[in-house]
C-alpha positions in Angstrom: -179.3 43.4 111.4 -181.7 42.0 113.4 -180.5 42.8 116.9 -177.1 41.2 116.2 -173.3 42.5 116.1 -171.5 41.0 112.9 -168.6 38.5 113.9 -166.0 41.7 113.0 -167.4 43.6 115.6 -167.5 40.5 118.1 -164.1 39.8 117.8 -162.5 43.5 117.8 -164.4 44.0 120.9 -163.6 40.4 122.5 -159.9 41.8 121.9 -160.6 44.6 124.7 -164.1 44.2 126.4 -163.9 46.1 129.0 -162.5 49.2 127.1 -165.2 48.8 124.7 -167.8 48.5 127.4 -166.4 51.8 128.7 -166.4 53.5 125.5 -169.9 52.3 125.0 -171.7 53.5 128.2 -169.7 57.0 127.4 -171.4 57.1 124.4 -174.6 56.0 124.9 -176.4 59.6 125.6 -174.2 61.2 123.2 -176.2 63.2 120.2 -175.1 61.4 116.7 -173.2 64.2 115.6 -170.6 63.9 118.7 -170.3 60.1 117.9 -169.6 61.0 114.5 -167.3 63.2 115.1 -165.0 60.7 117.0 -165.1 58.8 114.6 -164.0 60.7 112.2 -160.9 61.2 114.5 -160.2 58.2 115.4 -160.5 56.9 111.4 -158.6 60.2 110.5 -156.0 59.8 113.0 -156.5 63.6 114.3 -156.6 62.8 118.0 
């Protein structure tokens, strides 16, 4: 993708920057697997 966020992703995260920008930086250091396994969660709806 060349460095860039798809127009989707732009706009979902426009809707609530600064909530994304938290979620972001909390993920950062995060192995894979634990990022994974939120969003399997979140997409599941088990949280």
């Amino acid at each position: 993708m060349a460095g860039k966020v798809s127009s989707e992703l732009q706009t979902i995260i426009r809707k609530r920057p600064k909530l994304f920008g938290d979620l972001i930086r909390a993920l950062k250091d995060q192995p894979d697997h634990a990022v994974l396994r939120i969003v399997r969660e979140v997409r599941d709806g088990k949280w």
